[in-house]
C-alpha positions as CSV (number, residue, x, y, z in Angstrom):
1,X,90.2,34.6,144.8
2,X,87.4,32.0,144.5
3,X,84.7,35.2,144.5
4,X,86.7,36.8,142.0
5,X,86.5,33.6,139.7
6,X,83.1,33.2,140.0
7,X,81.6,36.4,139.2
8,X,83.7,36.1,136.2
9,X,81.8,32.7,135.8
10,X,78.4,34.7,136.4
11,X,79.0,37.3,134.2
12,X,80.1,35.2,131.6
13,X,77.2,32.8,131.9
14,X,74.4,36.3,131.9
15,X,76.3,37.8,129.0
16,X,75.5,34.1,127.3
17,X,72.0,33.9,127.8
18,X,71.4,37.6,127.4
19,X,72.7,36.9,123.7
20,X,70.7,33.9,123.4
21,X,67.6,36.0,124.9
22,X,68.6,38.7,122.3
23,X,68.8,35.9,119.4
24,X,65.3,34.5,119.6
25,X,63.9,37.8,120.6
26,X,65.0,38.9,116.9
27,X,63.4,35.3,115.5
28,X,60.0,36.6,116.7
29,X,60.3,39.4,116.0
30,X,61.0,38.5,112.2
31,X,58.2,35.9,112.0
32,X,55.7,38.6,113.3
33,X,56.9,40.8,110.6
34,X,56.0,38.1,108.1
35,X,52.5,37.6,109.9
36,X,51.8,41.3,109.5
37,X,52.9,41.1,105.8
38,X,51.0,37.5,105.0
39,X,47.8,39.5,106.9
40,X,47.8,42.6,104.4
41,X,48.5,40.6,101.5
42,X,45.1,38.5,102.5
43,X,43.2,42.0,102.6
44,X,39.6,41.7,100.4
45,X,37.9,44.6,98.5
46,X,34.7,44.8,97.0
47,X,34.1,45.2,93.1
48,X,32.1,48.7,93.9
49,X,34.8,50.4,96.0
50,X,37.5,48.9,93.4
51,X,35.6,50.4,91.0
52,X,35.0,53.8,92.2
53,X,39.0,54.3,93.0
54,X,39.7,52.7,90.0
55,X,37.3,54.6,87.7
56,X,36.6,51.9,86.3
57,X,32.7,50.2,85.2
58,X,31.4,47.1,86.4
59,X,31.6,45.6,83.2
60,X,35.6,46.7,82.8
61,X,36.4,44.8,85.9
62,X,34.6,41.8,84.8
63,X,36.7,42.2,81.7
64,X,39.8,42.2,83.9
65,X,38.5,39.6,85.8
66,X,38.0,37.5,82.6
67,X,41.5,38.1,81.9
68,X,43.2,37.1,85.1
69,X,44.8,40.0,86.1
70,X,43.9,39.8,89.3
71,X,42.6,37.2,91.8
72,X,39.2,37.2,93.0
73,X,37.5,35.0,96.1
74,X,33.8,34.5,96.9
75,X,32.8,34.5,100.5
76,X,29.1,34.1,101.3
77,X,27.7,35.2,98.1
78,X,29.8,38.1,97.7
79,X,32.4,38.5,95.6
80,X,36.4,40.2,96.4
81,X,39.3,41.0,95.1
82,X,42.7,40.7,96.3
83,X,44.2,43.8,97.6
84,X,47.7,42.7,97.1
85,X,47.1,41.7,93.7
86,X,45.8,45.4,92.7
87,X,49.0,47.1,94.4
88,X,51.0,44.8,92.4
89,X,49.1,45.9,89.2
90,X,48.9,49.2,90.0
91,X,50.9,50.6,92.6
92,X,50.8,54.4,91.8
93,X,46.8,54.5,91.1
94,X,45.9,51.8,94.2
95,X,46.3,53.0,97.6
Protein backbone atom coordinates (compact mmCIF):
# COMPACT_ATOMS: atom_id res chain seq x y z
CA UNK A 1 0.00 0.00 0.00
CA UNK A 2 2.96 2.24 1.01
CA UNK A 3 4.62 1.69 -2.74
CA UNK A 4 1.37 2.34 -4.21
CA UNK A 5 1.21 5.83 -2.32
CA UNK A 6 4.43 6.74 -3.12
CA UNK A 7 4.64 6.45 -6.73
CA UNK A 8 1.60 8.45 -6.69
CA UNK A 9 3.85 10.89 -4.61
CA UNK A 10 6.61 10.57 -7.35
CA UNK A 11 4.53 11.03 -10.15
CA UNK A 12 2.92 13.79 -8.80
CA UNK A 13 6.09 15.60 -7.67
CA UNK A 14 7.77 14.81 -11.75
CA UNK A 15 4.53 15.95 -13.29
CA UNK A 16 5.30 19.33 -10.99
CA UNK A 17 8.64 20.09 -11.95
CA UNK A 18 8.19 18.94 -15.51
CA UNK A 19 5.55 21.95 -15.67
CA UNK A 20 7.78 24.20 -13.89
CA UNK A 21 10.68 22.91 -16.44
CA UNK A 22 8.13 23.59 -19.25
CA UNK A 23 7.26 27.16 -17.71
CA UNK A 24 10.71 28.75 -17.79
CA UNK A 25 11.62 26.84 -20.84
CA UNK A 26 8.81 29.04 -22.53
CA UNK A 27 10.39 32.42 -20.55
CA UNK A 28 13.62 31.89 -22.53
CA UNK A 29 12.42 31.07 -25.14
CA UNK A 30 10.32 34.39 -25.27
CA UNK A 31 13.30 36.62 -24.17
CA UNK A 32 15.41 35.05 -27.00
CA UNK A 33 12.75 35.96 -29.35
CA UNK A 34 12.98 39.57 -28.16
CA UNK A 35 16.92 39.42 -28.50
CA UNK A 36 16.57 38.21 -32.04
CA UNK A 37 13.99 41.06 -32.72
CA UNK A 38 16.15 43.97 -30.58
CA UNK A 39 19.32 42.48 -32.89
CA UNK A 40 17.58 43.12 -36.44
CA UNK A 41 16.04 46.28 -35.36
CA UNK A 42 19.89 47.41 -34.55
CA UNK A 43 20.89 46.35 -38.24
CA UNK A 44 23.12 49.44 -40.12
CA UNK A 45 23.14 50.14 -43.89
CA UNK A 46 25.20 52.35 -45.78
CA UNK A 47 23.93 55.62 -47.58
CA UNK A 48 25.26 53.99 -51.10
CA UNK A 49 23.45 50.61 -50.90
CA UNK A 50 20.36 52.60 -49.41
CA UNK A 51 20.58 54.48 -52.24
CA UNK A 52 20.92 52.19 -55.01
CA UNK A 53 17.67 49.95 -53.65
CA UNK A 54 16.14 53.08 -53.01
CA UNK A 55 16.77 54.84 -56.37
CA UNK A 56 17.39 57.46 -54.70
CA UNK A 57 20.64 60.33 -55.07
CA UNK A 58 22.99 61.12 -52.52
CA UNK A 59 21.70 64.49 -52.25
CA UNK A 60 17.81 63.04 -51.82
CA UNK A 61 18.88 61.06 -48.82
CA UNK A 62 20.59 63.93 -47.25
CA UNK A 63 17.28 65.68 -47.84
CA UNK A 64 15.59 62.88 -45.93
CA UNK A 65 18.10 62.93 -43.51
CA UNK A 66 17.58 66.66 -42.92
CA UNK A 67 14.07 65.87 -42.37
CA UNK A 68 14.25 63.12 -39.84
CA UNK A 69 12.62 60.53 -41.44
CA UNK A 70 14.92 58.19 -40.47
CA UNK A 71 17.67 57.75 -37.94
CA UNK A 72 21.14 57.75 -38.76
CA UNK A 73 24.48 56.75 -36.49
CA UNK A 74 28.16 57.40 -37.25
CA UNK A 75 30.59 54.70 -36.41
CA UNK A 76 34.28 55.38 -37.25
CA UNK A 77 33.91 57.99 -39.73
CA UNK A 78 31.22 56.33 -41.57
CA UNK A 79 28.01 57.14 -41.65
CA UNK A 80 24.52 54.41 -41.28
CA UNK A 81 21.25 54.20 -41.39
CA UNK A 82 18.83 52.35 -39.43
CA UNK A 83 17.40 49.41 -41.06
CA UNK A 84 14.37 49.21 -38.95
CA UNK A 85 13.67 52.70 -39.45
CA UNK A 86 13.52 52.21 -43.44
CA UNK A 87 11.08 49.06 -43.23
CA UNK A 88 9.00 51.11 -41.03
CA UNK A 89 8.98 53.87 -43.82
CA UNK A 90 8.81 51.80 -46.53
CA UNK A 91 7.92 48.37 -46.07
CA UNK A 92 6.81 47.34 -49.71
CA UNK A 93 10.00 49.05 -51.46
CA UNK A 94 12.75 48.04 -48.53
CA UNK A 95 13.64 44.48 -48.22
Amino acid sequence: MKTVENKKQVNSELTAMREEINKRLDEVLKKLETRKESNESLEKLQPSHVCKKMGWSRSKFEQFKRDGLFRTTKIGGKVYVYASDLQRLFPKDFF
